[in-house]
N, C-alpha and C positions, 0 to 999 in steps of 0.2 A: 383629602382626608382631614380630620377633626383635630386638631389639637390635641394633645394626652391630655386626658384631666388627674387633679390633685389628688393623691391619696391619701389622706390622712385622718386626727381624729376628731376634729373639727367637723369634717363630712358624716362622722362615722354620729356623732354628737348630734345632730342636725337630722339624720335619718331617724336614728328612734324619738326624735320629738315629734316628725312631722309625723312619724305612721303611730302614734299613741291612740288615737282614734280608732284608727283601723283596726288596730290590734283587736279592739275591746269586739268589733263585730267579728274578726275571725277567731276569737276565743268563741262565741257564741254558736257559729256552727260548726268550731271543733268539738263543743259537745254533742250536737249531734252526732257528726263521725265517729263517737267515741260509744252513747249508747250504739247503736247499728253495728259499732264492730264487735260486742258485747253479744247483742243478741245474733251476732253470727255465728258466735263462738270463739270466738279471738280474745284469749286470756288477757290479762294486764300487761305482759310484758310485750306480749307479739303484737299489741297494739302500737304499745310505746314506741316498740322496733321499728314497728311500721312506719307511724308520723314520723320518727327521725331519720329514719335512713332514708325512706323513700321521698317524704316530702314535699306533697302535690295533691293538693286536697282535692280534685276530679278523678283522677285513676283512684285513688283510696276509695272514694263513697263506690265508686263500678266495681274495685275489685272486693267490697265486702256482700256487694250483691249477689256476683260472681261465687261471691265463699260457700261451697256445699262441700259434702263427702259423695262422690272421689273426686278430689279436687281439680277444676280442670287447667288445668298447666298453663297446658298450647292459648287456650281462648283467654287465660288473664293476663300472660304475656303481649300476647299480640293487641290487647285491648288496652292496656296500658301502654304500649307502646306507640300506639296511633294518635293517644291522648297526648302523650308527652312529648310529641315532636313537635309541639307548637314551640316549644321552649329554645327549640333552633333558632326561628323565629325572633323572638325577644332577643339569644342572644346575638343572631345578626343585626339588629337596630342599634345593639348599644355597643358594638366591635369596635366602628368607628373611634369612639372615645378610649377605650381599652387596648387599641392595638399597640401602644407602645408603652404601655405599664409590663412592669417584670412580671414575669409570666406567675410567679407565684403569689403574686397582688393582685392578680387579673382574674386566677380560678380561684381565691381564697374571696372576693366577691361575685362570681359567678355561683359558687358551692350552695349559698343561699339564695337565687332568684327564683322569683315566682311572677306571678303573675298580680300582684298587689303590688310586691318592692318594684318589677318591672314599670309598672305605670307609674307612680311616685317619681321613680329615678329621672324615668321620658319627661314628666310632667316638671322636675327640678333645673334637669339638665337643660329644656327649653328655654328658660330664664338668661340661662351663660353661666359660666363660671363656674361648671362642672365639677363634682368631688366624687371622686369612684368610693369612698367611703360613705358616702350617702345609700349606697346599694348595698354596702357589708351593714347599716345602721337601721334600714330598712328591713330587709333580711333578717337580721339577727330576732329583731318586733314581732316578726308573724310569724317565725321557726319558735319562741318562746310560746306563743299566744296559742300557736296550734298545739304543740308537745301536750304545754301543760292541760289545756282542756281536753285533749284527746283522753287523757289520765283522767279527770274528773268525770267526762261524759261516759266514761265504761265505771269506773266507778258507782254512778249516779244509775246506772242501767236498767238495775230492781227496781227504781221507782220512775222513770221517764220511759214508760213504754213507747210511746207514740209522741215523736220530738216534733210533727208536726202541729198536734195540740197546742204547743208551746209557741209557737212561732219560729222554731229555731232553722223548720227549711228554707225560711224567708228569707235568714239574714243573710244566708250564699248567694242569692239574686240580690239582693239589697247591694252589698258590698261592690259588686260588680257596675254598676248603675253608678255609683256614687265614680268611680274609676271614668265609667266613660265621658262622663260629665268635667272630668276634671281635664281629659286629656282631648275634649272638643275645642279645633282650634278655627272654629267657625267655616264657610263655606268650601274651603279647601278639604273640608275631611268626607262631603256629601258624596261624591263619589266614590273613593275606595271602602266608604262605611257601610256603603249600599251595595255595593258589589258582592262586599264579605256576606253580609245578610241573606240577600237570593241566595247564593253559592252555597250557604250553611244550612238554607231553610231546603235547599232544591235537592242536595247531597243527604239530609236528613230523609226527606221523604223518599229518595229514590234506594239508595246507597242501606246494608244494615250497618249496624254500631256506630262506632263515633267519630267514621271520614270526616262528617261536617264541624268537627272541629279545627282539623287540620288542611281540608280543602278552603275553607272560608278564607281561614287565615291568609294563607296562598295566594289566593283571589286577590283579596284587599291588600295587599301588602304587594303586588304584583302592578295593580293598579295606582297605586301611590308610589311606587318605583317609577315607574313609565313617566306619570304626571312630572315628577320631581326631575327627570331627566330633561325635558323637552324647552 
């Protein structure tokens, strides 16, 4: 097991530097999510409600697709939930470090992980010298950057018909790419990287919805378990 790492705000200082960047590309297609919930029908405030309680910009773009009358419950539930078990995932990677932080310092930066602060933290924590405040500082960057555009992009709604035009569905792939590039740690990742990929591409085409997010993971994360053991 890992050494605890430092919590303080020094880490906390150091995460919103490092994800200032980032921020600015998930500001960008939080306005997308923000027209799309707009022209779903999702007021100003159940949008707000939305990005901040729930928090996870992939279930959010499915469940406004998902948003019709009569609303279907069971299928947004269970679709959002398939999404958002990756997040088990992530945080079984970063337990290790976490397992001996008081417990209320452990879920007060878990409350904020994503899958951006997530990469950053892996990709900080790999250096050494771990600060679990790097994850609350992280966190904090893309829960502002998402909120506030959410609100701009349903505001902006009447006139951003079609946020593709704009380039704005670009920048959710884009943001992602720039992530895996950062957390390639050369020939040791070809394997479990490649695993997740068939698994993801083979569960997409066989499987419906969106197993091959959470199967992939799986896969790769199963594979790089095994590796790391041997």
């Amino acid at each position: 097991m890992k050494e605890p790492v430092a919590a303080d705000w020094s880490g906390v200082i150091a995460g919103i530097k490092r994800s200032l960047p980032l921020a600015l590309s998930i500001f960008t297609y939080g306005v997308s999510f923000g027209v799309l919930a707009r022209q779903a029908g999702l007021s100003l405030v159940e949008a707000f409600l939305m990005s901040s309680l729930v928090f996870a910009g992939a279930s959010q773009f499915i469940a406004v697709e998902l948003w019709h009358s009569p609303l279907p419950i069971a299928t947004l539930l269970l679709t959002t939930l398939v999404i958002n078990l990756r997040h088990i995932l992530m945080s079984a990677s970063l337990s290790p470090w976490f397992l001996k932080l008081p417990t209320w310092k452990a879920y007060g930066c878990f409350f904020f992980l994503n899958d951006e602060s997530w990469a950053l933290t892996m990709a900080e924590f790999a250096k050494g010298k771990p600060n679990a405040g790097f994850l609350l500082g992280t966190g904090l960057m893309t829960f502002i950057a998402w909120v506030s555009s959410t609100v701009v992009g349903q505001l902006l709604g009447s006139k951003i018909t079609d946020p593709a035009q704009w380039g704005l569905d670009f920048a959710f792939t884009a943001v992602f790419i720039v992530l895996l590039v950062s957390l390639w740690r050369g020939k040791s990742n070809f394997l479990p990287w490649t695993v997740a990929a068939i698994v993801a591409v083979a569960t997409a085409y066989w499987l419906p919805g969106k197993w091959y997010i959470l199967l992939g993971g799986i896969a790769g994360s199963s594979v790089g378990a095994i590796r790391d053991a041997d």
